[in-house]
C-alpha positions in Angstrom: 12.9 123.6 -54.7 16.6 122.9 -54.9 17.8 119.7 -54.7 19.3 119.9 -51.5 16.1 120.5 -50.4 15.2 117.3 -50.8 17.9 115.6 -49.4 16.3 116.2 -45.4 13.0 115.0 -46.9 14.9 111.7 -48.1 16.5 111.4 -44.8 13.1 112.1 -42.8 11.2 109.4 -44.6 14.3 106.4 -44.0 14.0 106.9 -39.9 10.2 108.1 -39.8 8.7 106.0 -42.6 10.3 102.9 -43.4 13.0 102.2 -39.8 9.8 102.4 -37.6 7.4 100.3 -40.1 9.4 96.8 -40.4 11.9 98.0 -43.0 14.8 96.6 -41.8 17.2 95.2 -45.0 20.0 97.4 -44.8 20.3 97.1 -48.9 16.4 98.5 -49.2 17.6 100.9 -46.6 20.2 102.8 -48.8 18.4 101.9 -51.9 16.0 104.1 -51.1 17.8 106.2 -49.4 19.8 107.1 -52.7 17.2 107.5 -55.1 15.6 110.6 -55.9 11.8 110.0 -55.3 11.3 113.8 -56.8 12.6 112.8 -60.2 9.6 110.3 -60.3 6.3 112.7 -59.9 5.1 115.7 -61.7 6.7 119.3 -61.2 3.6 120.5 -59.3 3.7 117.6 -56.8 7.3 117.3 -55.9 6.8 119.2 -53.1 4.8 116.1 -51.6 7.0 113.3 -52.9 8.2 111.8 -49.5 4.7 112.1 -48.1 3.7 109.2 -46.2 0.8 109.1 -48.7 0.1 108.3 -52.7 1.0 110.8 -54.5 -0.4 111.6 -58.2 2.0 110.9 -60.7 -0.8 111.4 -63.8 -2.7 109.6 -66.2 -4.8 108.4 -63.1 -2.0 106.6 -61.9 -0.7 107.2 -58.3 2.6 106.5 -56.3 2.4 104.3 -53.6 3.3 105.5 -50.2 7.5 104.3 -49.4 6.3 102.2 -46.8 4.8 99.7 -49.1 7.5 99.6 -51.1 10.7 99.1 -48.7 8.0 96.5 -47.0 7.5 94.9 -50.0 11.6 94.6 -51.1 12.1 93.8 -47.4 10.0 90.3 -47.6 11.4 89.6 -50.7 14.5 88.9 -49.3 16.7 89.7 -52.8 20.0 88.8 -52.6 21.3 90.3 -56.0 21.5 88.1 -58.8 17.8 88.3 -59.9 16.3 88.9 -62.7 13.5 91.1 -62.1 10.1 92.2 -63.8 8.2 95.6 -61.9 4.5 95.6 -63.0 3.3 99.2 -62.8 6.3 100.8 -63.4 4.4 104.2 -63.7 6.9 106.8 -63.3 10.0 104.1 -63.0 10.4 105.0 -59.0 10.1 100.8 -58.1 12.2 100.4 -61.0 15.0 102.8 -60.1 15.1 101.4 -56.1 14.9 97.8 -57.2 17.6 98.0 -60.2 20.2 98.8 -57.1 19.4 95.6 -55.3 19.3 93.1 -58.3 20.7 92.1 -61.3 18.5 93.1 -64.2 15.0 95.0 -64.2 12.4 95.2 -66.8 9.2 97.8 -65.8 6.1 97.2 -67.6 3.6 100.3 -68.1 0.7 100.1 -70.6 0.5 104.0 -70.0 2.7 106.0 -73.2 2.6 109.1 -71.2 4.2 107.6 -68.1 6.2 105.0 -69.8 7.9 108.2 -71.8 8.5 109.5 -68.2 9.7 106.7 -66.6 12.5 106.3 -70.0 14.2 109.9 -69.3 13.6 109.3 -65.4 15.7 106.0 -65.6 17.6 106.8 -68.0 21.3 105.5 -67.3 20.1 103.0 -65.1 20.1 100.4 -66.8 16.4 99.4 -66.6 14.7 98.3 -69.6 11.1 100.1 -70.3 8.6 97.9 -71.9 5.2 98.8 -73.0 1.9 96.5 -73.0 -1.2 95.7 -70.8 0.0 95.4 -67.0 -2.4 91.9 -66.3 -0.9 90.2 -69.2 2.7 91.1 -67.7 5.7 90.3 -70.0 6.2 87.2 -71.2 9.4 88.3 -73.7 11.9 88.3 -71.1 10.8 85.3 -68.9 11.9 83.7 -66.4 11.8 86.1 -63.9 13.2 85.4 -60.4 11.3 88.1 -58.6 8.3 90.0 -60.3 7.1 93.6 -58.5 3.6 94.2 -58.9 3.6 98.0 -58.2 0.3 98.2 -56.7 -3.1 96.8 -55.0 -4.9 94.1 -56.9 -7.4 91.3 -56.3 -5.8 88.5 -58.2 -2.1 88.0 -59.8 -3.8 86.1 -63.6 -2.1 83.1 -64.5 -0.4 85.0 -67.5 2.0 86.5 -64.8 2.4 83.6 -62.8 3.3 81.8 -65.7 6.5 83.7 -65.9 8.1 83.5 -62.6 11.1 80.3 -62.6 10.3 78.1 -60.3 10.9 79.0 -56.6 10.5 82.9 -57.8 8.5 85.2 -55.6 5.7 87.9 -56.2 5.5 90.9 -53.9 1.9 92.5 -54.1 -0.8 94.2 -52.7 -3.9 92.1 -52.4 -7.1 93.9 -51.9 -9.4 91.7 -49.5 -12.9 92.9 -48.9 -12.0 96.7 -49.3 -8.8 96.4 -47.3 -5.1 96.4 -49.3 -2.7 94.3 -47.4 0.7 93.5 -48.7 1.8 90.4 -49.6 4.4 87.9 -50.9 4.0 84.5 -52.6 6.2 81.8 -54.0 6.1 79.9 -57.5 6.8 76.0 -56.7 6.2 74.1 -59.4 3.6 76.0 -61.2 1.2 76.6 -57.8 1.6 80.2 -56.8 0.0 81.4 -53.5 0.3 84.3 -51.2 0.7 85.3 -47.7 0.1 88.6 -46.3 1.2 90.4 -43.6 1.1 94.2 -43.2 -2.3 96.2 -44.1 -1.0 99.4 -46.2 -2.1 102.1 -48.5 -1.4 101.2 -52.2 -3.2 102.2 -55.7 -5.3 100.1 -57.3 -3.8 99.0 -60.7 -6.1 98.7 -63.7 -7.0 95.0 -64.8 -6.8 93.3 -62.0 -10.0 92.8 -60.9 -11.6 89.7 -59.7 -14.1 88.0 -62.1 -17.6 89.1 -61.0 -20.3 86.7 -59.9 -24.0 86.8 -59.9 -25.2 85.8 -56.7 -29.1 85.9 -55.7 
């Protein structure tokens, strides 16, 4: 497929995907509107990329639906000078949308494979590609004024709280009892909590799971 074949695809998922499901910032609008969500999954699944649906993008790792994320940037509320961390960059879509709505972006990926992806993908951007374990997020570059996790989760560890400057926000999905809703939460002096308010499809990221306990 050519890549004006894409371009109705792009256009279909703005009014049917994200305009009809709360996504109403005009700046997540065109962000997303501009970036090639192709460039970001494999050569045998581009043909799905705009899919209201997660799309494989290898390693075990999946693509969250757009929905999630223009609701996601949407409560966020960025108004362009942050400094931003994306947890889960994966293939560097997040990355690519968020690094035309804010000042600075680091992605984190623990996978090589995909973190090799995301570099050539974003490549000109202006996004910086580290490399570590995603639950332990970055600590290097902090501050951060907005952190991205890319993905469904049961609990944001301390580590990653730790690095948000105080009034900073974390945009999530928060897996409840089975059922992913998205969420946002503000850092105020060192207490982070989070408020949900759309259910959604996302991907479970790796290390995130709630401590397990024995119960009789």
């Amino acid at each position: 497929m050519t890549e004006h074949a894409f371009e109705p695809m792009r256009r279909a998922m703005v009014a049917s995907q994200l305009r009809t499901t709360g996504v109403n910032d005009p700046r997540v609008i065109a962000a997303m509107g501009e970036v090639a969500r192709e460039r970001f999954v494999p050569e045998d699944r581009k043909a799905i990329a705009y899919a209201d649906a997660l799309v494989p993008i290898g390693d075990g790792r999946q693509l969250n639906p757009p929905m999630a994320l223009g609701r996601m940037l949407t409560e966020a509320k960025l108004r362009g000078p942050e400094r931003a961390l994306v947890i889960g960059a994966g293939a560097g879509y997040a990355a690519a949308v968020l690094a035309r709505l804010v000042a600075s972006v680091t992605a984190l990926e623990e996978s090589g494979d995909l973190a090799a992806t995301a570099r050539t993908a974003l490549a000109g951007t202006g996004v910086e590609i580290v490399e570590g374990p995603l639950n332990q997020g970055h600590a290097a570059g902090a501050p951060y004024d907005f952190i991205l996790i890319d993905g469904a989760v049961e609990a944001v560890p301390q580590a990653i709280v730790d690095q948000v400057a105080d009034g900073g926000e974390i945009a999530l999905a928060l897996i409840d009892q089975g059922v992913t809703r998205l969420g946002i939460g503000r850092v105020v002096a060192g207490a982070f909590g989070v408020t949900t308010y759309a259910d959604a499809a996302a991907a479970a990221l790796p290390g995130f799971e709630k401590p397990r306990t024995f119960s009789f």
